[in-house]
C-alpha positions in Angstrom: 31.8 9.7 35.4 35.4 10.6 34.7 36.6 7.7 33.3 34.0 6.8 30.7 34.7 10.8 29.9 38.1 9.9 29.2 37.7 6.8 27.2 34.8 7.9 25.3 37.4 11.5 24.4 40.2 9.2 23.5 37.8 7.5 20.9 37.2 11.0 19.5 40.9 11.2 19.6 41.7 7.9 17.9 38.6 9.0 14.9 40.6 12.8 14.5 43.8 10.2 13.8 41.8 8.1 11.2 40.2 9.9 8.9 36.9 10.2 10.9 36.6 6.3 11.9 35.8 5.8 15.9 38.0 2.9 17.2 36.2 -0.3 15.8 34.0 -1.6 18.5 34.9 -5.1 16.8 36.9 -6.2 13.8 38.0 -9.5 13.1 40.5 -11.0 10.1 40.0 -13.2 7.2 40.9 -16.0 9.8 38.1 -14.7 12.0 40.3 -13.3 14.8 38.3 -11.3 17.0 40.0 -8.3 17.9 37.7 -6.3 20.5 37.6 -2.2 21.0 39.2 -2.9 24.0 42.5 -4.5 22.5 42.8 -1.8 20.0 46.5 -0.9 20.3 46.1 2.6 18.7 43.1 3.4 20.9 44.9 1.9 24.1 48.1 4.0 23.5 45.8 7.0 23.6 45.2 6.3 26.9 48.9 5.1 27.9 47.9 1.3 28.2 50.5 -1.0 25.8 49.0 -3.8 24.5 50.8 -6.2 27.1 49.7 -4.3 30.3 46.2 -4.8 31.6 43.5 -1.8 32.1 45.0 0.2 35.0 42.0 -0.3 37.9 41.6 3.9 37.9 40.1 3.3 34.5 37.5 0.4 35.5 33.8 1.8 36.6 34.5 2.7 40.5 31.5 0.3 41.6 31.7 -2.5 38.6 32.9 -5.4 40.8 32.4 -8.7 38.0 36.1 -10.3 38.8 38.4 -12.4 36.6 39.2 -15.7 37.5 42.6 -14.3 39.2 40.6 -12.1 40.9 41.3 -8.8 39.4 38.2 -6.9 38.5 37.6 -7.0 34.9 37.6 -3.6 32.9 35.3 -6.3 30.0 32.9 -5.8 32.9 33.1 -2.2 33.1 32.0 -0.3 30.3 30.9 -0.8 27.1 30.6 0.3 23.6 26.9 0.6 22.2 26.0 -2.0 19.2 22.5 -1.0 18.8 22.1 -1.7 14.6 25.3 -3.8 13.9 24.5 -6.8 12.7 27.2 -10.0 11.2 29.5 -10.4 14.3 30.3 -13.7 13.4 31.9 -12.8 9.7 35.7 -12.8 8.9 36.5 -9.5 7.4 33.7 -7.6 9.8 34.1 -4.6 11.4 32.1 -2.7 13.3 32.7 1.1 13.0 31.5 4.3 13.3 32.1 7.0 10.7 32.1 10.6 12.3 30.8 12.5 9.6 27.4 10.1 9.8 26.4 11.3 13.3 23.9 14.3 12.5 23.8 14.8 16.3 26.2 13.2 17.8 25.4 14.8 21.3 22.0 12.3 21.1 23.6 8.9 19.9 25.3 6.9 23.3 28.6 5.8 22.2 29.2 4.0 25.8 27.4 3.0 29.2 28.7 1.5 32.5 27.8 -2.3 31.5 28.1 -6.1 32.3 29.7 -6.9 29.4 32.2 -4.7 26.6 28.9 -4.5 24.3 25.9 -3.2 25.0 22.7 -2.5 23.0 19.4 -1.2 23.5 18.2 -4.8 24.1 20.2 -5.0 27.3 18.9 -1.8 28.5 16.8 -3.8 31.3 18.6 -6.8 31.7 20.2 -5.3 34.6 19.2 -7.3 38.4 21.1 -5.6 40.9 24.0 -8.3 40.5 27.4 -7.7 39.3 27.8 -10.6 37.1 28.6 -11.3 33.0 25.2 -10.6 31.6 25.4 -10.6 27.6 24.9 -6.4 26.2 23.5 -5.4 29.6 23.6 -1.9 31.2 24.9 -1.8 34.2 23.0 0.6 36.9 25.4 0.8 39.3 25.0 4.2 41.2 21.7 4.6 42.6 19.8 2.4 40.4 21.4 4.8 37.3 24.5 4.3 34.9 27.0 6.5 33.2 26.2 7.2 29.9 29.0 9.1 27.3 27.7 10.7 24.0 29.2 10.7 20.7 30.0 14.1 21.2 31.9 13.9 25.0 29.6 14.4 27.0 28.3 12.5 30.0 24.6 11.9 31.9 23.9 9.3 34.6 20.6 7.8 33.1 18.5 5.2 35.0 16.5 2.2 33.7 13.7 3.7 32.0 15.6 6.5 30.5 17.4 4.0 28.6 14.8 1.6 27.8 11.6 3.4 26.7 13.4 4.7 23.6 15.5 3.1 21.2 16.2 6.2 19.3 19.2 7.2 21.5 20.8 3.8 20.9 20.9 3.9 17.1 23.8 4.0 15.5 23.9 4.9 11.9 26.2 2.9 10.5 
């Protein structure tokens, strides 16, 4: 549970550096260009990672196994950033973003799961079959039949299926 620790600090890290903004979970141009939370080169050098290297395997959920066509386990596979509320992801000039100072309680909002994909939602909460394969905004239970979960506010609980999918109020985002 280390690792989602860290990344979910160095998003607390990258909103103390602008002006209360969490690292966009998506943003995309006036062309459209999709530029993923992920990619973020701000939020990657927080974490030592330039924007030409890929995510070092230490940083990739221990058990998340969905592999890239070279092989390589994929860190898009690994964790991912909740969505729960967002809503236009196809728009030029969208952004998804949290502002800090809109959490109330930021130690009951997930900001990030162990996942199948690099978003995840309430809606994916029970997608999840056992199989370590690209399922669209799925949760990923990886460890015992439960997943690593960081808060808002740093900190970290493993959560099983029915922790996550009986209430939605844990996945809303105010936004």
């Amino acid at each position: 549970m280390s690792n989602i620790r860290q990344l979910q600090i160095a998003n607390a890290l990258y909103a103390s550096e602008h002006a209360g903004q969490y690292v966009p979970i998506l943003s995309r141009n006036e062309e459209g260009t999709l530029t993923r939370w992920l990619e973020n080169e701000d939020y990657r050098a927080l974490l030592g990672i330039a924007k030409e290297q890929a995510w070092p395997d230490e940083l990739i959920s221990p058990n998340a196994n969905v592999l890239a066509s070279d092989g390589e386990r994929r860190f898009d596979r690994s964790y991912a950033m909740n969505i729960t509320g967002f809503t236009g992801y196809s728009d030029a000039g969208n952004a998804w973003q949290i502002n800090s100072y809109k959490l109330e309680n930021p130690s009951d909002v997930i900001a990030m799961t162990d996942a199948l994909d690099w978003i995840v939602s309430y809606y994916g909460s029970a997608k999840y079959k056992g199989a370590e394969e690209s399922l669209n905004s799925a949760v990923a239970y990886r460890y015992n039949e439960k997943a690593a979960v960081a808060y808002y506010d740093g900190h970290v609980e493993s959560h099983d299926m029915s922790d996550l999918s009986d209430d939605i109020k844990p996945w809303l985002i105010p936004n």
